[in-house]
C-alpha positions in Angstrom: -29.6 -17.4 -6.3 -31.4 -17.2 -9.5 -33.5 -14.4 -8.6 -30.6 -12.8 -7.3 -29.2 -13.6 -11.1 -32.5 -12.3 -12.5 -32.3 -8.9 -10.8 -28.7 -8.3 -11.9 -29.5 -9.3 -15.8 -32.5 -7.1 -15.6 -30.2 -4.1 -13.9 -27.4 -4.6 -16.9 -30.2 -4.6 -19.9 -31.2 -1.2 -18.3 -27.8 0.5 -18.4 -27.6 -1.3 -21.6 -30.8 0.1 -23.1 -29.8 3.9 -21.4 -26.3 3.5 -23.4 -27.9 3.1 -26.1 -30.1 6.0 -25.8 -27.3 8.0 -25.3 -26.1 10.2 -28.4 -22.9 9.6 -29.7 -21.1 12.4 -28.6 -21.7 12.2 -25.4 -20.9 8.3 -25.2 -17.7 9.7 -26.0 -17.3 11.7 -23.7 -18.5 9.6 -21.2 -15.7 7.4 -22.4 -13.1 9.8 -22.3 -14.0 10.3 -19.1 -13.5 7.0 -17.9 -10.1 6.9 -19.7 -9.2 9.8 -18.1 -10.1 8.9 -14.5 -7.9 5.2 -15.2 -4.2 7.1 -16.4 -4.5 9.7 -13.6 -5.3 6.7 -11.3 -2.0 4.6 -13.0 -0.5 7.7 -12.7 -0.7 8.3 -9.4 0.0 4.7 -8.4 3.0 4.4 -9.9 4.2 7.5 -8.2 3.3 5.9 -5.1 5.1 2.7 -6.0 8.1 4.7 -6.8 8.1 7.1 -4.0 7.5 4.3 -1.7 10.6 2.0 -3.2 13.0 5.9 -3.0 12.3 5.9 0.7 12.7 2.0 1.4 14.8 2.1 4.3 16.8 -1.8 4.3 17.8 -2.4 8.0 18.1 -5.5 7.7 21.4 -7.3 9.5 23.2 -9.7 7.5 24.7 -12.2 9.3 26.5 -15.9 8.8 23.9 -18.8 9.0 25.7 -21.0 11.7 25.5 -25.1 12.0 23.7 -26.4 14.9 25.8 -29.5 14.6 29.1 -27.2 14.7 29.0 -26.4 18.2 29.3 -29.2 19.7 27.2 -29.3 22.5 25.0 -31.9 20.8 25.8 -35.7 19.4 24.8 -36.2 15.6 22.5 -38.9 16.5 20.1 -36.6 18.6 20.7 -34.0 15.2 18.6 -36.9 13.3 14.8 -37.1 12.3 13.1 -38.3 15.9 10.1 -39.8 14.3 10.5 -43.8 14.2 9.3 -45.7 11.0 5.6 -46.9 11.3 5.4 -50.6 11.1 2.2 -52.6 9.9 1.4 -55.5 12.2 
């Protein structure tokens, strides 16, 4: 594990110390770039989000919840909690 952590330090120092050799303008750019890439990405997700929620088809039926004690096939007492209380000896 800690080599594992070594290698990954020593990897960021190196895109660290390439930033830094990097002109200005063309950490800008770079940047820009980026910034770009994430507002077309937003952009198309919320396109899909909205598409997605235009087309929603809602089939779902609707229907009464009924009482299973209503019909009447059943006693209350068998309706109850079938568990029996645990008693210490």
């Amino acid at each position: 594990m800690n080599k594992l952590r070594a290698n990954i330090n020593q990897w960021l120092e190196g895109l660290d110390k390439n930033w830094e050799a990097m002109p200005i303008k063309r950490q800008h750019k770079v940047i820009l770039y980026f910034f770009a890439a994430y507002v077309l990405l937003t952009a198309v997700v919320i396109f899909n989000v909205c598409r997605d929620t235009l087309y929603a088809r809602n089939n779902m039926a609707l229907e009464h919840i009924e009482s299973p004690a209503s019909s009447g096939e059943e006693s209350p007492a068998s309706l109850q909690d079938s568990l029996r209380p645990i008693k210490k000896k």
